[in-house]
C-alpha positions in Angstrom: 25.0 51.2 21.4 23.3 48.0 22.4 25.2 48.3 26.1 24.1 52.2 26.2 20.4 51.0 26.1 20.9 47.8 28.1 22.4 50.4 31.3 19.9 53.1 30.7 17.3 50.6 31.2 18.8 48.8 33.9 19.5 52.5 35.5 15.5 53.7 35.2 14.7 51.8 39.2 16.6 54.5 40.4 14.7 57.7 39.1 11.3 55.8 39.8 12.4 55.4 43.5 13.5 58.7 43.7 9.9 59.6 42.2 7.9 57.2 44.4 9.4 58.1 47.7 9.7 61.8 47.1 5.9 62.0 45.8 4.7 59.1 47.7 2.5 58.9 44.5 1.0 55.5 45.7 0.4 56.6 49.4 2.5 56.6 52.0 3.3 52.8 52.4 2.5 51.6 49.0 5.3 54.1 48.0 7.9 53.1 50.7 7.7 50.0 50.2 8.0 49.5 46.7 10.7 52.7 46.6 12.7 49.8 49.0 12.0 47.0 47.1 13.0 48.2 44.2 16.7 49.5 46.4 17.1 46.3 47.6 16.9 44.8 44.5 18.2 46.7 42.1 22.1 45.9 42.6 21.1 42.2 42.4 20.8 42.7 38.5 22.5 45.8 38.1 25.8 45.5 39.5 26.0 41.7 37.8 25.2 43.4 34.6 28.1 46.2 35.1 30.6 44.0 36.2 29.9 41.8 33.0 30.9 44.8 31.1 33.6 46.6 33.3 36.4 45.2 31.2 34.8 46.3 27.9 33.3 49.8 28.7 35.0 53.2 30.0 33.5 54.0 33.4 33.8 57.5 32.5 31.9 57.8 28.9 30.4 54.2 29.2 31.1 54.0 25.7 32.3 50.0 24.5 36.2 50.2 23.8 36.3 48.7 20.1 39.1 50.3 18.1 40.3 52.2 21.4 42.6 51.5 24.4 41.1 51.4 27.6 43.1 51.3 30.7 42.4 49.3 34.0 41.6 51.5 36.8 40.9 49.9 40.4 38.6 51.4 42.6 37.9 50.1 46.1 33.9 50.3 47.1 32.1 49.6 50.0 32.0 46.2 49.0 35.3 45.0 47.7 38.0 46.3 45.5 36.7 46.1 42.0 38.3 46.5 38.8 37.1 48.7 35.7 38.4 50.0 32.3 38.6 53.8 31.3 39.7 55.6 27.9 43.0 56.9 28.3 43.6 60.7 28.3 41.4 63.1 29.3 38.5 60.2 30.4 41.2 59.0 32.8 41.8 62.1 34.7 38.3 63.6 34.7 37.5 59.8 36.6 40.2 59.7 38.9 39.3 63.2 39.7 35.6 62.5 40.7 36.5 59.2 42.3 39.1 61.2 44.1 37.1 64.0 45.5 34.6 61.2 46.9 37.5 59.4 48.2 38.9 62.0 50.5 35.1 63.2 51.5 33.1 59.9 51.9 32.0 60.6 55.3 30.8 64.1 53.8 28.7 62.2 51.0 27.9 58.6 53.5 26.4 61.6 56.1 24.9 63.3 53.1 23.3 60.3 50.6 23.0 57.5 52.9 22.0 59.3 56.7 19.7 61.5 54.5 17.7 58.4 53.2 17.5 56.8 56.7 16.6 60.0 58.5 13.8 60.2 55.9 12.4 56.4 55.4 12.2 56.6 59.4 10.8 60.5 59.8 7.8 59.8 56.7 5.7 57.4 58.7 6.0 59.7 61.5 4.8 62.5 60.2 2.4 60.6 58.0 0.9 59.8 61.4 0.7 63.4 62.8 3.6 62.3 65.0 5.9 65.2 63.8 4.0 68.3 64.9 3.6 70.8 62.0 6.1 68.7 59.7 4.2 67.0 57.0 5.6 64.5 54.5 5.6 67.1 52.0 8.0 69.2 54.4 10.1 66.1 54.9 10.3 65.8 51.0 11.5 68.7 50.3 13.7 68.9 53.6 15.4 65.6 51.8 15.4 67.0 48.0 17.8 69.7 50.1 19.7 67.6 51.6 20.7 65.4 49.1 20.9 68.6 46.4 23.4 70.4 48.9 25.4 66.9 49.1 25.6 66.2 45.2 26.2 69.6 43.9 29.9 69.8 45.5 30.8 66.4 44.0 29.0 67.1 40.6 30.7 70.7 40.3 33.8 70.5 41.9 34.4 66.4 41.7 36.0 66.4 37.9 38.4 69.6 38.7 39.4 68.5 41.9 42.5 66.5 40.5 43.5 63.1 41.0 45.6 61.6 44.2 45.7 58.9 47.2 43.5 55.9 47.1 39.9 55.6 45.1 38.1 54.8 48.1 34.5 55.5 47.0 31.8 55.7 49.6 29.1 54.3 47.2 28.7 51.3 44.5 30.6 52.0 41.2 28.1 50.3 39.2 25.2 52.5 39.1 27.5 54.7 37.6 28.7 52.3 35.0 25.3 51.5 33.9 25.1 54.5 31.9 28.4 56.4 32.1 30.0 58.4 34.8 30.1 61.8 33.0 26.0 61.3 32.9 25.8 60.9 36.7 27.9 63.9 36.7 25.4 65.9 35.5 22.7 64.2 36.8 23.9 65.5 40.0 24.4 68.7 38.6 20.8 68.9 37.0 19.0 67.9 39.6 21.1 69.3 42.4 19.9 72.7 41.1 16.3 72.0 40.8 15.8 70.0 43.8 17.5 72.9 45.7 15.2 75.4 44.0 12.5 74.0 44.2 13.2 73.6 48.1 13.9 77.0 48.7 10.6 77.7 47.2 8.9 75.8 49.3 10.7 76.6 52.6 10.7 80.3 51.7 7.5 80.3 50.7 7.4 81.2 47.4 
């Protein structure tokens, strides 16, 4: 239980970004640059405190393995091949399933997550400054909500049925996931996915 609360509170920076540079609740800069701050420093403490636990905790539930077998599982992120522990059964194929479907569409999700944020860190200041025409940073928030919902709903929805197979190859860190459990990111993605594309049709369409 104590690791549950120790990675929920060490996964909060990233829904607080997400809020700050969506919102821009602080103004424009104020927001961007703490939103990045925070980004830039979050894996510094994070991913430390993950990897600390990786032998101890399934990567799929999060929960600690005492009393249970846990089996290794290697995955190989964008910044080394790491190694992490996962419940055997079910856990284990629901993981290598998600981790799969990344796998063999990482330049889908890289284009998706990562190209997304750039486009918008770069576009906000532009259009903060009237340098965008008609587009406002509200238009730009929404245009990213979109984005990102129409990248996260395939893996969130189809990730865990997709089946395992080939290399783990993940385009993205392994550790935020770890901090509070991969089947909660799951449907993080699947939560949020949904509203952010709602909530962006609303606004593009007007209603």
């Amino acid at each position: 239980m104590k690791a549950r609360w120790q990675g929920l509170i060490l996964f909060l920076p990233v829904p607080v970004v997400l809020y700050l540079i969506t919102t821009l609740a602080l103004g424009m800069w104020p927001s961007l640059a703490l939103g990045a701050a925070l980004m830039l420093t979050h894996r510094l403490y994070a991913r430390r405190y993950a990897l600390r636990w990786a032998e101890r905790r399934c990567l799929w539930c999060g929960r600690v393995g005492e009393g249970r077998s846990l089996e290794p599982i290697t995955v190989a992120e964008p910044v080394g091949e790491t190694f992490w522990r996962v419940c055997s059964g079910e856990h284990r194929k629901k993981l290598a399933a998600f981790l799969g479907w990344a796998s063999r569409h990482r330049l889908f999700l890289k284009a998706g997550i990562a190209g997304t944020l750039l486009l918008y860190l770069v576009a906000v200041p532009l259009a903060g400054y009237g340098k965008l025409g008609t587009l406002t940073t509200v238009d730009l928030s929404y245009g990213f909500r979109l984005l990102i919902a129409l990248t996260v709903l395939p893996l969130g929805w189809l990730g865990t049925g997709s089946g395992a197979g080939g290399e783990l190859k993940v385009p993205f860190p392994v550790h935020i996931q770890a901090l509070i459990g991969t089947v909660a990111v799951v449907w993080l993605f699947r939560i949020v996915g949904l509203v952010w594309l709602v909530s962006a049709a609303f606004h593009f369409l007007g209603g």
